[in-house]
C-alpha positions as CSV (number, residue, x, y, z in Angstrom):
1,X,105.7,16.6,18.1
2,X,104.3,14.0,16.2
3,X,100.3,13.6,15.2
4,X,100.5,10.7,17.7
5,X,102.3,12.3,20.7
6,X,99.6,15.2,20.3
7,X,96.9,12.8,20.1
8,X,98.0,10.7,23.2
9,X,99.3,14.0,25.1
10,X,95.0,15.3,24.6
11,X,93.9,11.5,26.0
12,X,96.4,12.1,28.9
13,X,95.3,15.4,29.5
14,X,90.9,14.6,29.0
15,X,91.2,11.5,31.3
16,X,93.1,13.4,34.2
17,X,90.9,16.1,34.0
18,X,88.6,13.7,34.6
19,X,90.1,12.4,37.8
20,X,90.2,15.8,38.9
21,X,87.1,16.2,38.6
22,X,86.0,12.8,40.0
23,X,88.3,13.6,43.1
24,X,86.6,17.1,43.4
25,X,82.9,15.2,43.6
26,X,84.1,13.1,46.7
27,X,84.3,14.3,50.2
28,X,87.8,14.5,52.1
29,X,86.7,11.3,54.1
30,X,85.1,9.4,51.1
31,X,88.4,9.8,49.4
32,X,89.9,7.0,52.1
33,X,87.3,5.3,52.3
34,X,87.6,1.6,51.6
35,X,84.2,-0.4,51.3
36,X,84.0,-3.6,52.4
37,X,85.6,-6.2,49.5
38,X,87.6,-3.5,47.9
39,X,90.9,-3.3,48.3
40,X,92.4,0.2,47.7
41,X,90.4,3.7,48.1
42,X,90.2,6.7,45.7
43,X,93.0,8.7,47.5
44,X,95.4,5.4,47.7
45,X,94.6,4.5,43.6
46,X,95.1,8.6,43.1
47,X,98.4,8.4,44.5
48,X,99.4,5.4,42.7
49,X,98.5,6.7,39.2
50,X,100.4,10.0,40.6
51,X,103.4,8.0,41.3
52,X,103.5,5.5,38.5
53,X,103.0,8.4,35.7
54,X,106.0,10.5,37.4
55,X,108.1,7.0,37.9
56,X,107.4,6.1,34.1
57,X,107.1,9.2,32.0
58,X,108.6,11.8,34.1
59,X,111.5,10.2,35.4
60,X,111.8,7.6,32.3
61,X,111.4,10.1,29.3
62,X,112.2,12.8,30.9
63,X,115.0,12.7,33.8
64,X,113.1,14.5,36.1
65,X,114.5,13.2,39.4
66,X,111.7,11.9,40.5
67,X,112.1,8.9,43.3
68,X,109.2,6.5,43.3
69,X,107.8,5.7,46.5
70,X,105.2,2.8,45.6
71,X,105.2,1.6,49.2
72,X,104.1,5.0,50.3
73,X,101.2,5.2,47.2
74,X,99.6,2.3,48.7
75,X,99.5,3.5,52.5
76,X,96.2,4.9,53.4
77,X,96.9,8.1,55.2
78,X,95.0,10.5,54.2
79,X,96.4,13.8,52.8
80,X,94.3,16.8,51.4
81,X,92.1,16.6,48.3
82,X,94.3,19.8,47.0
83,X,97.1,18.2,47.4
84,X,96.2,15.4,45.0
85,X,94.7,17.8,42.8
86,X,97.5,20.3,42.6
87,X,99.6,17.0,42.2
88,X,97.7,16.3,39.2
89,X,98.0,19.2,37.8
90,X,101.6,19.2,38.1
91,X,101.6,16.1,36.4
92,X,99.3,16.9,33.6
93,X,102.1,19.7,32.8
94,X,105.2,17.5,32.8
95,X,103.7,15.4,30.5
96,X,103.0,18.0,28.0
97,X,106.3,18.9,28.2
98,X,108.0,15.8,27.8
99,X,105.4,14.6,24.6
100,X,106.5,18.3,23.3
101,X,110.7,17.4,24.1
102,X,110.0,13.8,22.5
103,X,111.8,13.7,19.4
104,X,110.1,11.6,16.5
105,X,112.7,9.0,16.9
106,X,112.1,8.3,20.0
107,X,108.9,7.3,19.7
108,X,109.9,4.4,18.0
109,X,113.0,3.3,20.1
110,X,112.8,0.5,23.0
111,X,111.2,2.2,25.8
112,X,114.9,3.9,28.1
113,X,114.2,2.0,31.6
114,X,113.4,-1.1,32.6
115,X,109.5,-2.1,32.2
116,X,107.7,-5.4,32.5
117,X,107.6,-6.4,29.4
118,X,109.3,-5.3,26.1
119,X,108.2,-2.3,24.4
120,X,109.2,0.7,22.6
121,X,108.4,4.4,23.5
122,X,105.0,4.5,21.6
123,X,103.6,0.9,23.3
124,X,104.5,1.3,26.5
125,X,102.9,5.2,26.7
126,X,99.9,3.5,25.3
127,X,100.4,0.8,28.4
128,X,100.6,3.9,30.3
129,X,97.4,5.3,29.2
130,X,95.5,2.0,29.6
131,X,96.5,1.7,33.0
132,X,95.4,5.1,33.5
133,X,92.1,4.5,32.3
134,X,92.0,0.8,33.9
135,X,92.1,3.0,37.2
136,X,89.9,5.7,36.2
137,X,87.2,3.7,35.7
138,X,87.4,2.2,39.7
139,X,87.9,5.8,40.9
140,X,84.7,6.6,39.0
141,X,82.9,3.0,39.9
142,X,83.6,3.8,43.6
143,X,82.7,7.1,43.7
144,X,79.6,6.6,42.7
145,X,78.5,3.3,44.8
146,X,80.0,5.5,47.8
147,X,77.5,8.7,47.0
């Protein structure tokens, strides 16, 4: 694994733990709760991070199988703060697996599925990890206006 798959496999790893813990700190029914003039809640922008992660690295890099359901990511229905967790955590090890599988050529190769813009391997993983963090940061935001 290269110096930059480890460094952006640690960012991956630091900023889920850090949804983990922001979806720990809120209460079943605050996770679906959507305040007025916001449009998605914590559990719905969970699942969507959940999905999109699976649909781009997992499935993309790494053939897992998995079927995105982005319909489904943006339903509210509630479903059980472990479950997201344990979701998470599921998630945090495929992608340590997949950064350790990538080989150092791949990095630099045009990302293998078809993304909305053109990139190779390395840009669109860091697209990945901005969207992750664009997300974090209104799971944290609402979170705390909701407390």
């Amino acid at each position: 694994m290269s110096s930059f798959q480890q460094d952006l496999n640690v960012l991956f790893q630091r900023d889920l733990n850090r949804l983990i813990e922001n979806i720990e700190e809120t209460s079943e029914e605050m996770l679906w709760e959507v305040p007025e003039g916001i449009t998605n809640s914590i559990g719905v922008l969970t699942q969507h991070l959940i999905g999109n992660i699976n649909h781009f690295v997992g499935e993309g890099l790494g053939d897992t199988g998995f079927e995105r359901d982005r319909e489904r990511e943006f339903k509210n229905e509630p479903i059980p703060k472990e479950d997201l967790i344990s979701d998470i955590q599921d998630l945090k090890r495929m992608l340590t697996k997949i950064h350790d599988d990538l080989e150092d050529g791949e990095i630099d190769a045009d990302y293998p599925m078809e993304v909305p813009f053109e990139a190779t391997t390395r840009g669109f993983l860091i697209h990945l990890y901005g969207h992750l963090n664009y997300h974090l940061g209104q799971i944290n935001y609402l979170r705390r206006i909701m407390s």
